[in-house]
MMTF fields as JSON, N, C-alpha, C and O atoms, coordinates in Angstrom:
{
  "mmtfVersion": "1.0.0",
  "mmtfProducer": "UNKNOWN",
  "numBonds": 343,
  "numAtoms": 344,
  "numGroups": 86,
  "numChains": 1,
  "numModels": 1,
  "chainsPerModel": [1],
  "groupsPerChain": [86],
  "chainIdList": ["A"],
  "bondAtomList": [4, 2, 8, 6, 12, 10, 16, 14, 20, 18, 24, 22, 28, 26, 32, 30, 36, 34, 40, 38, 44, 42, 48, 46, 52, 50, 56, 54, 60, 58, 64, 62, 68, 66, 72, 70, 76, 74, 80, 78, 84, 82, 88, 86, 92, 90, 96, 94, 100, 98, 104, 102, 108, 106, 112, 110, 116, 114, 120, 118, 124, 122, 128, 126, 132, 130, 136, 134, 140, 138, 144, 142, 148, 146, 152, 150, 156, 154, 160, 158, 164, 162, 168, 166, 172, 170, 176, 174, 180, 178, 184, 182, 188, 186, 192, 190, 196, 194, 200, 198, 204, 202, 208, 206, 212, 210, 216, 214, 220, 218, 224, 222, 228, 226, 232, 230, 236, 234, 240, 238, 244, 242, 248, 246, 252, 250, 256, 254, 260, 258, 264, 262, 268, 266, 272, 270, 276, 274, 280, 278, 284, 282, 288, 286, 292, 290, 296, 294, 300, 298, 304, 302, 308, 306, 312, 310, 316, 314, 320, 318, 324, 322, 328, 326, 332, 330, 336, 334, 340, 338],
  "bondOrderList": [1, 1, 1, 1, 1, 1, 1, 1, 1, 1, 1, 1, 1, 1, 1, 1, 1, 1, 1, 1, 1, 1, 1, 1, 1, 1, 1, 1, 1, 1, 1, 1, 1, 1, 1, 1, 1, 1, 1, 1, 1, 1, 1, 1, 1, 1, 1, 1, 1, 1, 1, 1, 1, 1, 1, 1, 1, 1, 1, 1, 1, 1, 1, 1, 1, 1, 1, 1, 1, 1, 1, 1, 1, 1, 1, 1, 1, 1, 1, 1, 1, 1, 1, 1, 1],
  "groupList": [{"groupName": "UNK", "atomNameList": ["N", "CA", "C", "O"], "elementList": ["N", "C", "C", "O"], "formalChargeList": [0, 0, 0, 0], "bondAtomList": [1, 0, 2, 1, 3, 2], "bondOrderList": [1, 1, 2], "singleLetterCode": "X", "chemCompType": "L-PEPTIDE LINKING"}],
  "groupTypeList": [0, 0, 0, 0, 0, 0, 0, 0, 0, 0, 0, 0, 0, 0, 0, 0, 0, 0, 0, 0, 0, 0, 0, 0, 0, 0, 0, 0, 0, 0, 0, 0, 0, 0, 0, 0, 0, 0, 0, 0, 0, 0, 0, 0, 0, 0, 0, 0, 0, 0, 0, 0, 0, 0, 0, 0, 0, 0, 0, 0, 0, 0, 0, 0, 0, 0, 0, 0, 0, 0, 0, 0, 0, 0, 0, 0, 0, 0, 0, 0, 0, 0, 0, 0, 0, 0],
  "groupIdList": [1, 2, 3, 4, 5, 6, 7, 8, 9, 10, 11, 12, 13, 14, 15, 16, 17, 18, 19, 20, 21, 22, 23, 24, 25, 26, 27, 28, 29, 30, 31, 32, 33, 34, 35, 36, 37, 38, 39, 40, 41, 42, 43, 44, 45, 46, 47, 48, 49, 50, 51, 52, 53, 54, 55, 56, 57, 58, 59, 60, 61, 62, 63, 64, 65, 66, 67, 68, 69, 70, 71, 72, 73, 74, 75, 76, 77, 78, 79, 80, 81, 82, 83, 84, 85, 86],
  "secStructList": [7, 7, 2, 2, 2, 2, 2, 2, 2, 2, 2, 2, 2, 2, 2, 6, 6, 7, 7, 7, 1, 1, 7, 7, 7, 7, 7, 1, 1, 7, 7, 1, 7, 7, 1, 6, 6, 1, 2, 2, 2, 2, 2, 2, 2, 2, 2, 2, 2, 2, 2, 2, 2, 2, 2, 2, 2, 2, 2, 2, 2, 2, 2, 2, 2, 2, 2, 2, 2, 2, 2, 1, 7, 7, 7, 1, 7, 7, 7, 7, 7, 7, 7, 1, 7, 7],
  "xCoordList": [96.454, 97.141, 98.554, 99.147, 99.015, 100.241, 101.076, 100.511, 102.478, 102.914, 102.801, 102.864, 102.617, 102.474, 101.219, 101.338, 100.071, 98.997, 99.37, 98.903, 100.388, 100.454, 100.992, 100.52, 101.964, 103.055, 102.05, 102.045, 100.908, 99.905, 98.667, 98.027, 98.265, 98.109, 99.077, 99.534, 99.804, 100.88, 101.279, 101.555, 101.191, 101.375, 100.196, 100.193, 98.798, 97.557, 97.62, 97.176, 98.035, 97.92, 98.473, 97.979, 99.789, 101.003, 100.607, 100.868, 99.627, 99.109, 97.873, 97.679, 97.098, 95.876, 96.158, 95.474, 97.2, 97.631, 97.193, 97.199, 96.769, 96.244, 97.266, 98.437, 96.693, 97.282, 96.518, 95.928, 96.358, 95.633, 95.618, 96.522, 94.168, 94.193, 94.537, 94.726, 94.84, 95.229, 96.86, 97.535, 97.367, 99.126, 98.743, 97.802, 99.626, 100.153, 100.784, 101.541, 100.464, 101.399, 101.92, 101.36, 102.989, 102.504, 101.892, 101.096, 101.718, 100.626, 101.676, 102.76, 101.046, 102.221, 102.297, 102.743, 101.708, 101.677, 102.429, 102.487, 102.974, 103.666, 104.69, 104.843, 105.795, 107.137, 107.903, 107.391, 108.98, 110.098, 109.211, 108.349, 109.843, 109.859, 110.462, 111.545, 109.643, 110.434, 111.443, 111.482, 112.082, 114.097, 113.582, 114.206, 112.186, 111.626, 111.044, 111.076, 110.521, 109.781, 110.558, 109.668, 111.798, 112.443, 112.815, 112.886, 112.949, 113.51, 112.013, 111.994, 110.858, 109.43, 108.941, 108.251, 110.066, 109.406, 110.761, 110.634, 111.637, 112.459, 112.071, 112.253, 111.496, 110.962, 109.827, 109.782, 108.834, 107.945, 108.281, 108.067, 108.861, 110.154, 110.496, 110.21, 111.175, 111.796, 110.875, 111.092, 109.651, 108.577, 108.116, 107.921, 107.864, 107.17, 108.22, 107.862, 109.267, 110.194, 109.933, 109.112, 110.173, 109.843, 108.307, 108.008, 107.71, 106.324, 106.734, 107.093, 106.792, 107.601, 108.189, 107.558, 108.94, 109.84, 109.24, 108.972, 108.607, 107.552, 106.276, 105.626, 106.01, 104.79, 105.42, 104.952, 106.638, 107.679, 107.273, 106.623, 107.939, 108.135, 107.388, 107.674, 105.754, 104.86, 104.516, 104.441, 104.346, 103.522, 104.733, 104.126, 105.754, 106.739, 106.609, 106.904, 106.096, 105.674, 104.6, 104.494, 103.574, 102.791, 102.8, 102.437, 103.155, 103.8, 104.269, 103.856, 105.24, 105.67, 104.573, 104.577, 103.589, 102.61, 101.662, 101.141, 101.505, 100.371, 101.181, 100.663, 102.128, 103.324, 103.316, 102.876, 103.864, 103.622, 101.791, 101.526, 101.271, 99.737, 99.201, 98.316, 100.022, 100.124, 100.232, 99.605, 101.525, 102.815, 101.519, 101.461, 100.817, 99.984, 99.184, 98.156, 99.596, 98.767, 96.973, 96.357, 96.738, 95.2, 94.515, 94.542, 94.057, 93.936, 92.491, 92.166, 91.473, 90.383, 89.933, 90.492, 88.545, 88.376, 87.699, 87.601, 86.936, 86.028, 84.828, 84.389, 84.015, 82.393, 82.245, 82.971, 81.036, 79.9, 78.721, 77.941, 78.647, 77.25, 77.14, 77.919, 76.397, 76.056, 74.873, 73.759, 75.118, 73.94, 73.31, 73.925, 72.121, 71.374, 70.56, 69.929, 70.734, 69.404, 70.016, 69.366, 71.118, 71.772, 72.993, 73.595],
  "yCoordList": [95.342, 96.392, 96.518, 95.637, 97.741, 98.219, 98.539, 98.765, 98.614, 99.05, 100.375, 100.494, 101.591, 102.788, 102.8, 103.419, 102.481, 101.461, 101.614, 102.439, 100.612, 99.825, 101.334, 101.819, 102.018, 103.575, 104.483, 104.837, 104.798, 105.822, 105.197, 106.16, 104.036, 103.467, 103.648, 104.699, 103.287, 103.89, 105.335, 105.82, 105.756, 107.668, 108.07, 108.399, 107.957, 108.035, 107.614, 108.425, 106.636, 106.01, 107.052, 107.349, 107.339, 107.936, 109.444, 109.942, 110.171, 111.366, 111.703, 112.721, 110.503, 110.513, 110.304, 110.428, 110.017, 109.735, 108.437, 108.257, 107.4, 106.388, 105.311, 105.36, 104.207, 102.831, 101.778, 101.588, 100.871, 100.003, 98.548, 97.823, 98.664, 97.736, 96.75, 96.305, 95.76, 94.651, 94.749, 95.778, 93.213, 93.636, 93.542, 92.903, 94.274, 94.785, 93.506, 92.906, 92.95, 92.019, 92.469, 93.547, 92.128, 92.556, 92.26, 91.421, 92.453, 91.581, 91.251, 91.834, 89.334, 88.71, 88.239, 87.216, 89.353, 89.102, 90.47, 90.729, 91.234, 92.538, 93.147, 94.186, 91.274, 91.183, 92.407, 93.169, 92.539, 93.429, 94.956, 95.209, 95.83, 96.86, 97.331, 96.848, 98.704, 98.899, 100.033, 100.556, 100.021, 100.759, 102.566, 103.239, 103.107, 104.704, 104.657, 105.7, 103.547, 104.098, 103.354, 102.697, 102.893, 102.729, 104.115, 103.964, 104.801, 106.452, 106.578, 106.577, 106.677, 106.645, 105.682, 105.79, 104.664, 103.785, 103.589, 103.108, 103.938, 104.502, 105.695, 105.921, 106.715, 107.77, 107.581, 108.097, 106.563, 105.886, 105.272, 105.671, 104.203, 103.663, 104.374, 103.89, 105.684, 106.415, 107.273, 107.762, 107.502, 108.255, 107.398, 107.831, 105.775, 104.911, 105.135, 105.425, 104.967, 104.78, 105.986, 105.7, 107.065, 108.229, 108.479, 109.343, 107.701, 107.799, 107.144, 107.736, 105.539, 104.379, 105.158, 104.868, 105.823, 106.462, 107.203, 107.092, 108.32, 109.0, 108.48, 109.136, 107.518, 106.748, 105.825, 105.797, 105.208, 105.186, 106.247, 106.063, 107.419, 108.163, 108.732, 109.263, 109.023, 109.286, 108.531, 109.102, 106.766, 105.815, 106.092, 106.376, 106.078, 106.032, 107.221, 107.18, 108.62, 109.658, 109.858, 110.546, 108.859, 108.672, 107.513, 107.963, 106.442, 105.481, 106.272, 106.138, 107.104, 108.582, 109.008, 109.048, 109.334, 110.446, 109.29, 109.553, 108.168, 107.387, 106.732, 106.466, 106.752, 105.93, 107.126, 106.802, 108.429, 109.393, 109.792, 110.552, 109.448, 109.329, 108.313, 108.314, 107.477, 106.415, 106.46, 106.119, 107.155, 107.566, 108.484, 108.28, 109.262, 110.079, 109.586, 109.146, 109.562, 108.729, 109.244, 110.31, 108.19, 108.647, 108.702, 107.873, 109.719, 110.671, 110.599, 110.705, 110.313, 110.509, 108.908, 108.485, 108.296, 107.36, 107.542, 108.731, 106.547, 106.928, 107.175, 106.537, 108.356, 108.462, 107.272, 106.49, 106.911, 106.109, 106.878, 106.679, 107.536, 108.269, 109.686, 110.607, 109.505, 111.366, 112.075, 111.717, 113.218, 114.282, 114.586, 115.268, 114.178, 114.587, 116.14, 116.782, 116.413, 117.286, 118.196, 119.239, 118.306, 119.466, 120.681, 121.579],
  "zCoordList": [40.091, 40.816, 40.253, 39.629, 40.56, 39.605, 40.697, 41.767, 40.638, 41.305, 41.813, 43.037, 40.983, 41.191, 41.694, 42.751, 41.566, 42.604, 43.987, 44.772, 44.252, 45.715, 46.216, 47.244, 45.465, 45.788, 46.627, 47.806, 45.173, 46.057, 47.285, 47.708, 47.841, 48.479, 49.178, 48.729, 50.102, 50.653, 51.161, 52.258, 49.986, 50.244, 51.064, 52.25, 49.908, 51.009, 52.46, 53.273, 52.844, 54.077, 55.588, 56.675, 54.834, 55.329, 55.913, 57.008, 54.381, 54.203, 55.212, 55.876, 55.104, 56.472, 58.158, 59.174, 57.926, 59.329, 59.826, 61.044, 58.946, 59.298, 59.67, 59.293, 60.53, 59.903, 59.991, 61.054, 58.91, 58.374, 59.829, 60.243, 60.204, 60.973, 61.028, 62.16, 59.707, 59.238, 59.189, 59.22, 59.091, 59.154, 57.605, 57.135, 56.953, 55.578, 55.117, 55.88, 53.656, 53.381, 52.114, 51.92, 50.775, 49.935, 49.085, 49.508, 47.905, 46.82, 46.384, 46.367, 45.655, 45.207, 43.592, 43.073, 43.072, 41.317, 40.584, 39.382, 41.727, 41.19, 40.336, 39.694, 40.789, 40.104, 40.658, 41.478, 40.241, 40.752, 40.455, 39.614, 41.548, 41.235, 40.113, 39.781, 39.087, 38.213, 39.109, 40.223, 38.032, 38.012, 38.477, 39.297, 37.632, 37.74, 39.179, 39.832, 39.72, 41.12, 41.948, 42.49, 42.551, 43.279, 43.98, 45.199, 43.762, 44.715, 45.201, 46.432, 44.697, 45.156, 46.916, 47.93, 46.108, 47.494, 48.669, 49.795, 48.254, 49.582, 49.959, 51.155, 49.208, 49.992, 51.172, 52.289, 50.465, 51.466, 52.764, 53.909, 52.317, 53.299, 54.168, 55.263, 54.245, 55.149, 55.798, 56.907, 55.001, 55.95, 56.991, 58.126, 56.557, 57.371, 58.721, 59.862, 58.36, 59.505, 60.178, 61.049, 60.228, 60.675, 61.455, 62.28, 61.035, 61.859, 62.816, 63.834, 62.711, 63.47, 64.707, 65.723, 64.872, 65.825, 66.067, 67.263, 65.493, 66.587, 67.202, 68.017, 66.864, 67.113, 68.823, 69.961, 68.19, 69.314, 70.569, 71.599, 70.029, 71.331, 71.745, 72.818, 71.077, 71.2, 72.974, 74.062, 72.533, 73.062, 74.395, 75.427, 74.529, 75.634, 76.362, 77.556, 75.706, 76.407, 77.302, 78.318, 76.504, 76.874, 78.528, 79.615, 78.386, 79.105, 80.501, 81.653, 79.971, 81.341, 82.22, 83.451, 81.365, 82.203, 82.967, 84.051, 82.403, 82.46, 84.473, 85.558, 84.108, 85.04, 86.493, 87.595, 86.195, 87.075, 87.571, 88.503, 87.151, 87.602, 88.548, 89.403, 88.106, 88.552, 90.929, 91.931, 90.47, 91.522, 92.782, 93.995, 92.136, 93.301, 93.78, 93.265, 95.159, 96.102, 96.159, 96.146, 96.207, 96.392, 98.003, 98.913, 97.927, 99.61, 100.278, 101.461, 98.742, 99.601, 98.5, 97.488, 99.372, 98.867, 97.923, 97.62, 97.031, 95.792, 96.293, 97.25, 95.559, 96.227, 96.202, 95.588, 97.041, 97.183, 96.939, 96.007, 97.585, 97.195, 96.229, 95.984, 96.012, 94.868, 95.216, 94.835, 96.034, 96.157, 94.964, 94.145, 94.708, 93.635, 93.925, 93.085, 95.001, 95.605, 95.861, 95.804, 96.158, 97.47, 96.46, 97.049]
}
């Protein structure tokens, strides 16, 4: 694997909207980034972050509604029974 490898791996990831069920580590035979794809992978970098924070405020929006649902009292009890016939 190459660095420009691990770059588009990455981009793909970013591009599908995915995230990799596994925690991410990196590969450890890569050696330094070269000097040409450093602007490449802060661009990555800053997208990740950018999901990060909406993924953030996504889950906390979510958290809101889940919380106010929560809040409404419940008035009638749960069926027990179900008219199949009527």
């Amino acid at each position: 694997m190459t660095w420009s490898d691990l770059l588009d791996g990455l981009e793909a990831e970013l591009a599908a909207d995915t995230s990799p069920a596994q925690p991410w580590h990196a590969p450890a035979n890569l050696g330094p980034i070269p000097a040409h794809l450093e602007e490449r992978a802060r661009a990555i970098l800053r997208a990740q972050a950018d999901r990060a924070r909406a993924l953030r405020a996504e889950r906390d929006a979510l958290r809101g509604h889940l919380d106010a649902l929560d809040r409404i009292p419940q008035s009638q009890p749960d069926a027990v029974y179900l008219d199949v016939d009527g």
